[in-house]
LUMGUDREN-428641 format. One record per residue (C-alpha): residue in three letters; x, y, z. Coordinates in steps of 0.02 Angstrom, whole numbers, plus 50000, padded with zeros to 5 digits. Example, Ala and Ser with C-alpha at 12.3 -4.5 7.8 and 13.67 -1.06 7.14 Angstrom:
% LUMGUDREN-428641
ALA506154977550390 SER506844994750357 
% end
This chain:
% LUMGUDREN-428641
UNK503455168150601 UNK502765181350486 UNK501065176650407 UNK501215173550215 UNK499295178850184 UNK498855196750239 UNK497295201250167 UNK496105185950223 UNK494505185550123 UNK493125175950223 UNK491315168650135 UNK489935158450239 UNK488575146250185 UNK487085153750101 UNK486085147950214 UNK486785150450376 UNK486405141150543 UNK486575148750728 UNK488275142350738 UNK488965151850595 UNK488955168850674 UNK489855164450810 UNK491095151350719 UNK491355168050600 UNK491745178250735 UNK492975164950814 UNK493905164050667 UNK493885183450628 UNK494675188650813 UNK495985173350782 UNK496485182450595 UNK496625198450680 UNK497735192650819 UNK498845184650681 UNK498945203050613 UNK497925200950458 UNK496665211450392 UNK494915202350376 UNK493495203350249 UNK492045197150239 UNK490825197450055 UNK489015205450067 UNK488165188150110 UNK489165184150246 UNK489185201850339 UNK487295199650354 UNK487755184650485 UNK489295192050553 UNK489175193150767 UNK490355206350756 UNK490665227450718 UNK492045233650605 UNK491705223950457 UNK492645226350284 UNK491045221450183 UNK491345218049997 UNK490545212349848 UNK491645195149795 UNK492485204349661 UNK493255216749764 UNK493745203049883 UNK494545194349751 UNK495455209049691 UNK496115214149861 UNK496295197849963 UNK497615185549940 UNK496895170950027 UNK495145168150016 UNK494285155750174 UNK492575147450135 UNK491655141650304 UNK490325130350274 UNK489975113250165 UNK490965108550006 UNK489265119249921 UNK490065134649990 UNK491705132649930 UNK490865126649753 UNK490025145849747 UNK491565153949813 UNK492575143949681 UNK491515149449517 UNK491365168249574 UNK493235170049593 UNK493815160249473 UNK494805174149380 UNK495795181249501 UNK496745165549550 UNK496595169649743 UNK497025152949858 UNK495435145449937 UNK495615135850096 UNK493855124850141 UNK493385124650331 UNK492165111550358 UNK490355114150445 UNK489445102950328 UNK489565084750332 UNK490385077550195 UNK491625090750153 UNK492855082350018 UNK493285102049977 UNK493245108750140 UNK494495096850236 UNK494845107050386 UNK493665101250535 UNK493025115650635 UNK494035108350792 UNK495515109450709 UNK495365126850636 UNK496665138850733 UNK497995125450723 UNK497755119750530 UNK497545137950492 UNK499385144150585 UNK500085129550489 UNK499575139750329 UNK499905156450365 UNK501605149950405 UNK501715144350241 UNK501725127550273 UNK500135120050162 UNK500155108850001 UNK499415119849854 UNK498425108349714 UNK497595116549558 UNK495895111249503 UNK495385114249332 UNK493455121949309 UNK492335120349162 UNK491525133049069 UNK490015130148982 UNK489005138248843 UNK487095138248764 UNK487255139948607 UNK485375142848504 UNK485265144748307 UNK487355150548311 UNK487105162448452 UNK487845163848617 UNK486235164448720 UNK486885159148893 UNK488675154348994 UNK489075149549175 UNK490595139849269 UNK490715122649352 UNK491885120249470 UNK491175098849520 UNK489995095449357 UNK488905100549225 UNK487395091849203 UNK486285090249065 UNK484575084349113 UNK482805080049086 UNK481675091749141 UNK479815089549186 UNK479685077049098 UNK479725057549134 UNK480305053548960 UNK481985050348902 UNK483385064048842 UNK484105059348669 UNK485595073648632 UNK487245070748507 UNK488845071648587 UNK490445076748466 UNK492285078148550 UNK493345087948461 UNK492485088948308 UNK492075071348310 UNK490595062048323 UNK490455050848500 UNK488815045048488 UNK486965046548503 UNK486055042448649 UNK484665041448757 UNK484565042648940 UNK484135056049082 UNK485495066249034 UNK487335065949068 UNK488625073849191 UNK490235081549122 UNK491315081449264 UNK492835089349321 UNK494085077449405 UNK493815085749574 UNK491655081049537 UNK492095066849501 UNK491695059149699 UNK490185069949663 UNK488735067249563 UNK489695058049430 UNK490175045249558 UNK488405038149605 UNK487985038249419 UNK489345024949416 UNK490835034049364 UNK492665032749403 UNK493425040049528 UNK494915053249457 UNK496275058349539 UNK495865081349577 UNK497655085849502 UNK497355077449337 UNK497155085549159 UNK495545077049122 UNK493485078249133 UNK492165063449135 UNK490605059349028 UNK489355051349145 UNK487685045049068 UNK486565044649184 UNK485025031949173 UNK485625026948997 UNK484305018248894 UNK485765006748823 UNK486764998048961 UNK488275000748809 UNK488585019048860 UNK489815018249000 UNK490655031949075 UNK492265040148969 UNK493615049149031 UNK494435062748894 UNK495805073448881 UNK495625092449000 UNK496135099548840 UNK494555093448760 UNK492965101348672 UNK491475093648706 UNK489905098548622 UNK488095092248670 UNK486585095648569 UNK484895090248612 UNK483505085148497 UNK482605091548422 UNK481405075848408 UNK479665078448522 UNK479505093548640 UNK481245090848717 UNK481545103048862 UNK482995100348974 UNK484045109249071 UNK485865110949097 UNK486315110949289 UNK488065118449344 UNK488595113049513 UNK486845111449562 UNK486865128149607 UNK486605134749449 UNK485135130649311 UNK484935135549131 UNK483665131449018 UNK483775122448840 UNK482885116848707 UNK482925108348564 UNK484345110348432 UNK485105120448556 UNK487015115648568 UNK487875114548754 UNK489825116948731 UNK490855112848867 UNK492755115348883 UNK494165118849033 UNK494135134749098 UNK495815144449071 UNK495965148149254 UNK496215135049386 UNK495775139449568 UNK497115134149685 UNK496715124849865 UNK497745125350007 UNK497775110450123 UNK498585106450274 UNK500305098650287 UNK499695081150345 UNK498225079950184 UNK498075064550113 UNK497035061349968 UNK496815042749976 UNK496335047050197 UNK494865057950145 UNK494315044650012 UNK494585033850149 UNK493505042450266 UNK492325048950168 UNK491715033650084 UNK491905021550224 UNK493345012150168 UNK494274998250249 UNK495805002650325 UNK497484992250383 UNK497104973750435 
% end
């Protein structure tokens, strides 16, 4: 059967191991003897056991490739996810981490789970991302992309965070805690979930509001709209410093009066999973769950 991905884009962990190389070149010789033509971005040649590479930075690869393959942890697919956001390029997650809730393909199982795909046989799910926005005295001073959660936080500092939170023009609350987590429905088995929040189906049109460490055991975790606005503004009470925390991967400093606006990203990154995925099995699995009596 003819593959239904040509171009094959393929990223690594940051920080690779002495496996990677040689799981890289694995799966590189098994795309070329499928017929496809293999690239790798800048990071990732650096580990690469292998000559002939098509080295790229991860814009090119997103313009030219059509499926894009992140080896690693769910962290690498989180990276691969925000810098590729805009070219709507299918991701498929290959697991060498240990949770790996994104990256659901076991490296056992990668030549068979990956012929499944290239044959076109896959289930394709869209996961919304969140933009976010620092906005100081009505100017656009910094902006990054969350693909699990944005997290507004405390920094250096052992006392509490107080911020204002307004949804859609209206006003939520006040509060004081070590910060919150805004989380995308695919973060929200993530961070959000040990600060006590609900688990939320990936597929859904929706984000989370997570206090974390709230001084008032009143704020509980809320679950709004994907359509929503949400703006955060810190105080300006004290010396508050804090620091807003995308993915943690990413970190950008506030202060305070400075307002953190956070809305759905127009693009949705698409992931490609195996014909036998199951949702409710990796929750399963992943969180120790009790199976069938």
């Amino acid at each position: 059967m003819p593959n239904e991905f040509k171009k094959i884009g393929l990223i690594a962990k940051k920080y690779a191991n002495a496996d990677i190389g040689e799981h890289l070149s694995n799966l590189a010789n098994f795309l070329k003897d499928r017929e496809c033509e293999v690239y790798v971005d800048n990071s990732t040649a650096s580990i690469f056991q292998s000559q002939n590479l098509n080295a790229m930075t991860r814009q090119e690869m997103g313009e030219k490739c059509d499926l894009i393959i992140a080896l690693g942890g769910d962290g690498t697919l989180l990276s691969a996810a925000r810098s590729l956001s805009t070219y709507g390029t299918p991701m498929v997650g290959i697991n060498l981490g240990t949770l790996g809730f994104l990256t659901d393909i076991a490296a056992s199982q990668t030549n068979e789970k990956l012929s499944e795909i290239l044959d076109g046989k896959y289930i394709a799910e869209d996961r919304l991302l969140l933009n976010v926005q620092i906005i100081r005295d009505g100017e656009q001073i910094n902006e990054s992309i969350a693909f699990n959660d944005v997290v507004v936080h405390k920094w250096e500092e052992a006392r509490m965070l107080e911020f204002e939170t307004i949804i859609d023009g209206g006003f939520v609350n006040t509060q004081r805690s070590d910060g919150l987590i805004i989380a995308t429905p695919t973060g929200s088995t993530a961070y959000a979930l040990s600060g006590g929040g609900p688990i939320v189906h990936p597929t859904l049109n929706a984000f989370l509001l997570v206090p974390i460490c709230p001084h008032t055991l009143s704020q509980r975790p809320l679950v709004v709209h994907g359509d929503s606005k949400v703006d955060v503004t810190v105080s300006t009470a004290g010396h508050a410093r804090a620091q807003v925390t995308c993915d943690g991967q990413i970190n950008l400093g506030v202060i305070g009066g400075d307002m953190i606006c956070i809305k759905k990203l127009e693009k949705q990154i698409t992931i490609l999973h195996p014909v036998d995925y199951n949702y409710y099995e990796v929750l399963r699995a992943k969180l120790h769950w009790g199976g069938h009596h």
